[in-house]
C-alpha positions in Angstrom: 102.6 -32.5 106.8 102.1 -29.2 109.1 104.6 -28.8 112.3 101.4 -29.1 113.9 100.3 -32.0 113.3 104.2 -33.5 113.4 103.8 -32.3 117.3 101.1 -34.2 117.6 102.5 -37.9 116.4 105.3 -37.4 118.3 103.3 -37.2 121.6 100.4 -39.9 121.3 101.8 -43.1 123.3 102.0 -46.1 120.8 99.2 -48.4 121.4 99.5 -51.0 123.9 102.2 -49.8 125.6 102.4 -50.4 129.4 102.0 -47.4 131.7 105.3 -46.6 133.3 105.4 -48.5 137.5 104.4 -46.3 140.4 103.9 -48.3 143.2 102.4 -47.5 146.2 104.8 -46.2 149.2 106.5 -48.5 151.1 108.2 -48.7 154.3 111.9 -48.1 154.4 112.7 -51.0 157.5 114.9 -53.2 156.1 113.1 -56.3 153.7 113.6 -59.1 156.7 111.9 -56.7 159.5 108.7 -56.2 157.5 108.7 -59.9 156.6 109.2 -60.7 160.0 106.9 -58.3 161.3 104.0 -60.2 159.0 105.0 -63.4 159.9 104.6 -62.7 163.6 101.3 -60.4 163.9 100.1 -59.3 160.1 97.0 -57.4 161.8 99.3 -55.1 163.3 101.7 -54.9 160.2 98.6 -53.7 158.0 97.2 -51.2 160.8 100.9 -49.7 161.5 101.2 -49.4 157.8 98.2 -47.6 157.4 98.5 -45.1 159.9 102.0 -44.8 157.9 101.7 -44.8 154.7 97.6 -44.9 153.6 95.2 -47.6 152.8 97.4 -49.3 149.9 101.2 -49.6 150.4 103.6 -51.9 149.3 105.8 -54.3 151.7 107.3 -57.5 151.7 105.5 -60.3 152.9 106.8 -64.0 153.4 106.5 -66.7 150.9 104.7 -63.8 148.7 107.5 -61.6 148.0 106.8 -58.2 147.0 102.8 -57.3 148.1 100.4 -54.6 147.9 97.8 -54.7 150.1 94.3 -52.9 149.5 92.6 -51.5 153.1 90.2 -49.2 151.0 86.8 -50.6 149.5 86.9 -48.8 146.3 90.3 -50.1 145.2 89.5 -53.5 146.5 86.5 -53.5 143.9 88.5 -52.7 141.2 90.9 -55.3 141.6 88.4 -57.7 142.1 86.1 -56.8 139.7 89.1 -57.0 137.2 90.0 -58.6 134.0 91.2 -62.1 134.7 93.4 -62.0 131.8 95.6 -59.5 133.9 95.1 -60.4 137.7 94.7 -64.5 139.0 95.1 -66.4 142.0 97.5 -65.0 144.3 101.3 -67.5 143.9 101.9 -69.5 145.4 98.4 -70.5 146.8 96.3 -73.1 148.8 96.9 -75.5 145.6 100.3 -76.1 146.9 98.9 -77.8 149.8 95.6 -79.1 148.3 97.0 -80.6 145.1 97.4 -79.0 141.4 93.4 -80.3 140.8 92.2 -78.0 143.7 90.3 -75.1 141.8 92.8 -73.0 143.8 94.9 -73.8 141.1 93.0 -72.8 138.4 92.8 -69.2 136.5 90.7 -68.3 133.7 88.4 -70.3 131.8 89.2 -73.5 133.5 88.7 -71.7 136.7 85.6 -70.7 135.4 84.5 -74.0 134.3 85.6 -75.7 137.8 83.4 -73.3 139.2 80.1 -73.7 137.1 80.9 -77.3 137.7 81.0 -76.9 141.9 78.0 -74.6 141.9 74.7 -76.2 141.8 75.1 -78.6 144.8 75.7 -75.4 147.3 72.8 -73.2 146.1 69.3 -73.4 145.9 67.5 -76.6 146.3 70.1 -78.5 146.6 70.8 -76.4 150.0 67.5 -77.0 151.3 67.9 -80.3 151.1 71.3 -80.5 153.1 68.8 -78.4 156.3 67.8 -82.2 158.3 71.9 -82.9 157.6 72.9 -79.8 159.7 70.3 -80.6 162.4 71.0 -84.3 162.7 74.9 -83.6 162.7 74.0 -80.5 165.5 72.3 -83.0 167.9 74.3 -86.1 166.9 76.7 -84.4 168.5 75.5 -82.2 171.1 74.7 -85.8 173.1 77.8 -85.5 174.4 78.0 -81.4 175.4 78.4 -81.6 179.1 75.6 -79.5 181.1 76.4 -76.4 183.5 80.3 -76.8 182.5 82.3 -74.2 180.6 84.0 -76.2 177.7 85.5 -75.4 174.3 83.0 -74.7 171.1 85.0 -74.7 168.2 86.2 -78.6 168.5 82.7 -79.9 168.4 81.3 -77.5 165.8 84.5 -78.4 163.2 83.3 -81.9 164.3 79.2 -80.8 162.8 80.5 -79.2 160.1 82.9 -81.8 158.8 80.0 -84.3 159.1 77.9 -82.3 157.2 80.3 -81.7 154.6 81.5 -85.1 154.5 77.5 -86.1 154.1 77.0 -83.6 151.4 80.3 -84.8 149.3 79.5 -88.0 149.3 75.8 -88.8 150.0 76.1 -91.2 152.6 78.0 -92.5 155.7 80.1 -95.5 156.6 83.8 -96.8 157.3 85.6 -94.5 155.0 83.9 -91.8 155.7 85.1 -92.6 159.3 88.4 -93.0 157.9 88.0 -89.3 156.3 87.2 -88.1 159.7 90.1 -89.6 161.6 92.8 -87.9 158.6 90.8 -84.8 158.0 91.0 -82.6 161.4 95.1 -83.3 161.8 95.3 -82.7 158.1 93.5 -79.3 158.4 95.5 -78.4 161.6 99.1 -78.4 160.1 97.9 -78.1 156.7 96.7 -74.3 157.6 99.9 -73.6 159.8 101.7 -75.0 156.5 100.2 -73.0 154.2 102.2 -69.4 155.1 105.3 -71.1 155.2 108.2 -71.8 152.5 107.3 -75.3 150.8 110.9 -77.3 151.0 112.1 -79.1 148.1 111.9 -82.5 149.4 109.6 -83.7 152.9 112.3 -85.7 154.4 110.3 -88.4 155.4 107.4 -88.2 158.6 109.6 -86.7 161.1 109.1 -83.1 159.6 105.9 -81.5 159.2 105.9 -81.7 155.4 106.2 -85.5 155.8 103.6 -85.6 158.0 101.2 -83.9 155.6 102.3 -85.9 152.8 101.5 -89.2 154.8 98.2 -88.2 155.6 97.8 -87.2 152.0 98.6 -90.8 150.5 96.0 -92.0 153.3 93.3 -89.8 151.8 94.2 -91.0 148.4 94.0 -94.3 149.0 90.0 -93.3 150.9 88.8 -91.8 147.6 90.4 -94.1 145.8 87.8 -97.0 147.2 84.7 -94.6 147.4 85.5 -93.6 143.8 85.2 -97.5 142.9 82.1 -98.3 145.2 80.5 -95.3 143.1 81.2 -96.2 139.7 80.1 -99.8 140.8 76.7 -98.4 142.0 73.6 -99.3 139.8 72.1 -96.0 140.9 75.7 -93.9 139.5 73.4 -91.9 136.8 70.9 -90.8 139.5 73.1 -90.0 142.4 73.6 -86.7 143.1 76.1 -86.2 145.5 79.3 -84.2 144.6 81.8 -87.1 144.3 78.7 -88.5 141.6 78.8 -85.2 139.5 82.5 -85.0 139.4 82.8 -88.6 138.1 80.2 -87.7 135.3 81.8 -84.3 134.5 83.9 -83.8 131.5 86.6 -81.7 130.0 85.7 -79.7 126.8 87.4 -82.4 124.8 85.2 -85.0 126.4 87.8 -86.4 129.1 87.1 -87.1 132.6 88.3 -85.6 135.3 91.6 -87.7 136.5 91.4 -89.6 139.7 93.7 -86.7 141.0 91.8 -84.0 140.1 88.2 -85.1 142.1 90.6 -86.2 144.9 92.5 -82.7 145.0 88.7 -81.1 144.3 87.1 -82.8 147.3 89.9 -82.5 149.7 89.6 -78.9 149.2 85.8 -79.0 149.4 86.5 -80.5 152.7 88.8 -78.7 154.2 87.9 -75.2 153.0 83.8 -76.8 154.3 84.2 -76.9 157.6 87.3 -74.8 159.6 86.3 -71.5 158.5 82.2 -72.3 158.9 83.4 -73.8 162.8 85.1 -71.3 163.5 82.9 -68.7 162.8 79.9 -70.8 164.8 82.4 -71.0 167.9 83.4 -67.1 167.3 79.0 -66.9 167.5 78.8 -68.3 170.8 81.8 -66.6 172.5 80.0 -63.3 171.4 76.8 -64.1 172.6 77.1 -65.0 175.3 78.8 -61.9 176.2 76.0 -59.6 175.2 72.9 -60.8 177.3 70.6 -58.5 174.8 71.0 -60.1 171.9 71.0 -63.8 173.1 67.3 -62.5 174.6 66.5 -61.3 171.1 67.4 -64.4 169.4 65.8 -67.0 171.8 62.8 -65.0 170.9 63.4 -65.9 167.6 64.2 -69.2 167.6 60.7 -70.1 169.0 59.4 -68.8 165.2 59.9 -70.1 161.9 62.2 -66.6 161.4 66.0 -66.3 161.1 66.2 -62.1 159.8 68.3 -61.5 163.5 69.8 -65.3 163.9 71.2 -64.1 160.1 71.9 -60.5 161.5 74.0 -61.8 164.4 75.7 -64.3 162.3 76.9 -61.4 159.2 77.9 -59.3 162.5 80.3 -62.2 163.9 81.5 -62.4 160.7 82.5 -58.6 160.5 83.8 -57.9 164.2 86.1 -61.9 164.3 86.3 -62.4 160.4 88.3 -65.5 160.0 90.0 -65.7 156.7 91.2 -61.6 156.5 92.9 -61.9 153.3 91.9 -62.2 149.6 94.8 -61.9 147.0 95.5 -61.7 143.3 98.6 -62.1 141.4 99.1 -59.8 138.6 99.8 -61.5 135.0 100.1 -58.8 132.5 102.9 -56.2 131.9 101.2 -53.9 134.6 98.3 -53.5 136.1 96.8 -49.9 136.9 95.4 -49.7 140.9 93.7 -46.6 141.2 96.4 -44.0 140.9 99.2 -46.6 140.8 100.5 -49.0 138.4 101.5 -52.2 139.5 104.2 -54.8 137.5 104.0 -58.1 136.4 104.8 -60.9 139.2 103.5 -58.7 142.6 100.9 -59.7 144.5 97.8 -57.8 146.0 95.8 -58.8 149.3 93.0 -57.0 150.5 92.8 -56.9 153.9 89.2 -57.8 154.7 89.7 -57.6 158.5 90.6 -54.0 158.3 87.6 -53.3 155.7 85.6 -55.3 158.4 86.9 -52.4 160.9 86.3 -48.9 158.8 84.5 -46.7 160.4 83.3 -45.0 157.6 81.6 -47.8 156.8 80.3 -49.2 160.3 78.6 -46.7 162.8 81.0 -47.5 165.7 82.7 -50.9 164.3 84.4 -52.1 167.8 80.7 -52.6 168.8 78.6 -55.8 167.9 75.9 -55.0 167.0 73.4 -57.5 164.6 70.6 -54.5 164.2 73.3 -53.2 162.2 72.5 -55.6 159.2 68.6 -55.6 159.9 67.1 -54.9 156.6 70.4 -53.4 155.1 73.7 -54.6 153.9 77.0 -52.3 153.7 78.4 -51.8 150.5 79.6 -54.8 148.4 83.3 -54.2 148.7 83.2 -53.3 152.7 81.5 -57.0 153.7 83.6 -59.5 152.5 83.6 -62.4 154.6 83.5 -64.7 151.7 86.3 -62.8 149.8 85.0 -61.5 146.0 85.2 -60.9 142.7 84.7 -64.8 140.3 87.2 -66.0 143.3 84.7 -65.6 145.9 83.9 -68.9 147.9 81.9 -71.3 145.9 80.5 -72.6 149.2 79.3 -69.5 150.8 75.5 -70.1 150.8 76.1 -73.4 151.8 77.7 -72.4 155.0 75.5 -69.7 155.5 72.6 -71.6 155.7 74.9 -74.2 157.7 75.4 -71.7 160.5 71.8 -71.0 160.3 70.7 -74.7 160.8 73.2 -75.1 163.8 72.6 -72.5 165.8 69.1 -72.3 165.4 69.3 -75.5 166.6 71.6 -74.7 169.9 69.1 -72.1 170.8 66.3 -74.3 170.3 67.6 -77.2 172.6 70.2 -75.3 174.9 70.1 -72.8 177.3 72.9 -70.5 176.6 74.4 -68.9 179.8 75.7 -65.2 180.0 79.3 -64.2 181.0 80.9 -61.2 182.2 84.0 -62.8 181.3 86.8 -60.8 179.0 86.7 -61.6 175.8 88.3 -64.0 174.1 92.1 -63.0 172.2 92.2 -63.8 168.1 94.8 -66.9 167.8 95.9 -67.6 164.4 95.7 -71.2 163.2 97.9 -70.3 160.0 95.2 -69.8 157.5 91.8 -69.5 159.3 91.4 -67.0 163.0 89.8 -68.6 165.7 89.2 -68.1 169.7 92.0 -68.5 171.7 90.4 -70.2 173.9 88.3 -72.2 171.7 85.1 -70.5 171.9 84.2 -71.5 175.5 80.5 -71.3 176.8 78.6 -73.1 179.6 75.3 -74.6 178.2 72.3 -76.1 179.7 69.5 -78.3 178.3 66.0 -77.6 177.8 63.5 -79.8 179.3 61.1 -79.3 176.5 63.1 -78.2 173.5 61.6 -74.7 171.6 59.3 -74.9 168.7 
């Protein structure tokens, strides 16, 4: 063998071998101040950080631990675009609060199975079908709305869209379901505040916030657990096709059913996951509006024609300039994971931060401005707008609640008068997972004497 060639062996990298870590910089305050500094306002951690340090940098986050967070489109693409096999759900996750059945819990092929399971009753016809739910739970509601008085959205719009959720799940109404909606709303409230915070090892009983979610839980539990016997009992059970229904006649690849645990933890998280983020998003709508006299005009024009292109416009453009879940993460599994130009180890976690993404202008001709003609016949690039999150861990749901948002405020528009206000606009108040008006979306409506189209 030739010196040459003996050169040559000696400096090929065996196969398989992980690239050496290089992580993205960091800040040098002390672990607790950047953990603290998340905790208390993590819009303003991620923007200081990248005017420090670039659009991916590494910090400490609480509950997390060690985090990279992604602000740039391309390398949020490749992470979620990713093998599975090397990047999952961010840990801990949701699943911690919505049970180990939740498909939050999930990675891989059973994540992928959960998910081809959960799919055809939020897309196509199935969709179209839930439109006269959205409308009836709109006006069911809006009964009560007071006339020519300011008063707060985003309580009675989590109230349609839980209704409509609820509805959806379980094809029909009655006492549980009335049950559901009594534990539901507290259960969402100090779930979400919950769900950034250090799980203890025990809940000490009601008088602590942990005890208090797990009381509601065993309420919720003991809800399904009588709807789960009312459908089995139904002659119609091979028919039905409500979501509860399909998850009962679902089976494991061995032929199992799904445990009584599982569909609960499954449907809880439909529910909850169904109706904050759409609510909040409608109330966000209506604060914006109603601030911007122009495009109210333009889409009370349009709600007196069968057409939605600016009603979905103005909707996509709420959703960019008040996004409401801002964070999408992954936890990486194998030995490292290469992130553009760095290399990531085993147990970190990556969020991108859709909020900034939302902001880039690079990406969105002046972004503090809202502007729906901005998504009139285009879309920005995958990776900038995502709302939804993305990659196989985008939100099953998302057509549902787009057409959901649709439904209810074309429905508004069509029945209520919607009055202007030069009033500031409302501040960005975190309810732990999901961002909302501080204020609660407040708007002063008025109703039509002869409703449009």
């Amino acid at each position: 063998m030739s010196e040459a060639t003996i050169a040559v062996d000696v400096t090929v990298p065996p196969a398989n071998v992980p690239r050496a870590v290089n992580l993205p910089p960091s800040s040098r305050l002390p672990n607790f101040v950047q953990a603290a500094a998340f905790l208390l306002s993590p819009r303003r951690t991620t923007e200081y950080m990248t005017r420090r340090h670039g659009d991916v940098f590494t910090h400490r986050v609480p509950v997390f631990g060690n985090v990279v967070t992604i602000a740039d489109p391309q390398i949020a693409k490749q992470l979620f675009t990713a093998n599975t096999d090397d990047v999952g759900n961010i840990q801990p996750n949701l699943s911690r609060i919505l049970g180990s059945g939740s498909v939050f819990a999930l990675d891989g092929a059973e994540h992928k199975r959960r998910r081809k399971l959960l799919t055809p009753p939020f897309h196509g016809k199935s969709i179209k079908n839930y439109e006269v739910i959205f409308e009836e739970e709109t006006l069911r509601e809006a009964a009560s709305w007071p006339e020519g008085r300011e008063f707060e959205s985003l309580e009675p719009m989590m109230r349609i869209t839980l209704n409509a959720i609820l509805r959806a799940v379980f094809g029909a109404d009655g006492e549980q379901l009335d049950e559901l909606r009594r534990i539901i709303p507290p259960w969402v409230t100090l779930g979400s505040k919950l769900a950034l915070l250090p799980a203890p090892s025990r809940t000490y009983g009601r008088v602590t916030p942990w005890g208090r979610l797990a009381a509601y839980r065993r309420r919720y539990d003991a809800v399904i657990d009588q709807l789960i016997d009312t459908v089995k009992a139904d002659p119609n059970f091979e028919t039905r096709e409500d979501v509860l229904t399909m998850l009962l006649r679902s089976t494991h690849g061995d032929g199992s059913a799904m445990s009584r645990r599982d569909i609960a933890d499954e449907l809880l998280t439909l529910l909850a996951a169904g109706h904050e983020t759409t609510a909040a998003t409608l109330a966000w709508a209506l604060e914006r509006v109603s601030r911007h006299p122009a495009v109210l005009q333009q889409l009370v024009d349009e709600a007196q024609t069968d057409g939605n292109e600016y009603r979905q416009a103005t909707l996509l453009e709420t959703q960019r300039v008040r996004t409401v879940i801002d964070r999408a993460g992954r936890h990486v599994y194998s030995p490292t994971f290469e992130l553009g130009e760095w290399v990531i180890p085993r147990g970190y976690s990556m969020l991108v931060d859709i909020g900034h993404l939302h902001g880039l202008a690079e990406e969105f001709e002046a972004p503090e401005r809202f502007d729906p003609q901005r998504f009139m016949g285009k879309r920005p690039s995958t990776f900038a707008f995502i709302p939804f999150g993305g990659g196989t861990r985008r939100c099953v749901g998302a057509a549902f609640a787009n057409v959901e948002m649709d439904i209810v405020l074309r429905t508004v528009l069509r029945h209520f008068t919607i009055e202007s206000t030069t009033a500031p606009d409302e501040k960005v108040h975190s309810r732990g997972v999901a961002y909302t008006p501080k204020s609660g979306g407040r708007v002063v409506l008025r109703r039509m004497a002869q409703p449009l189209a």
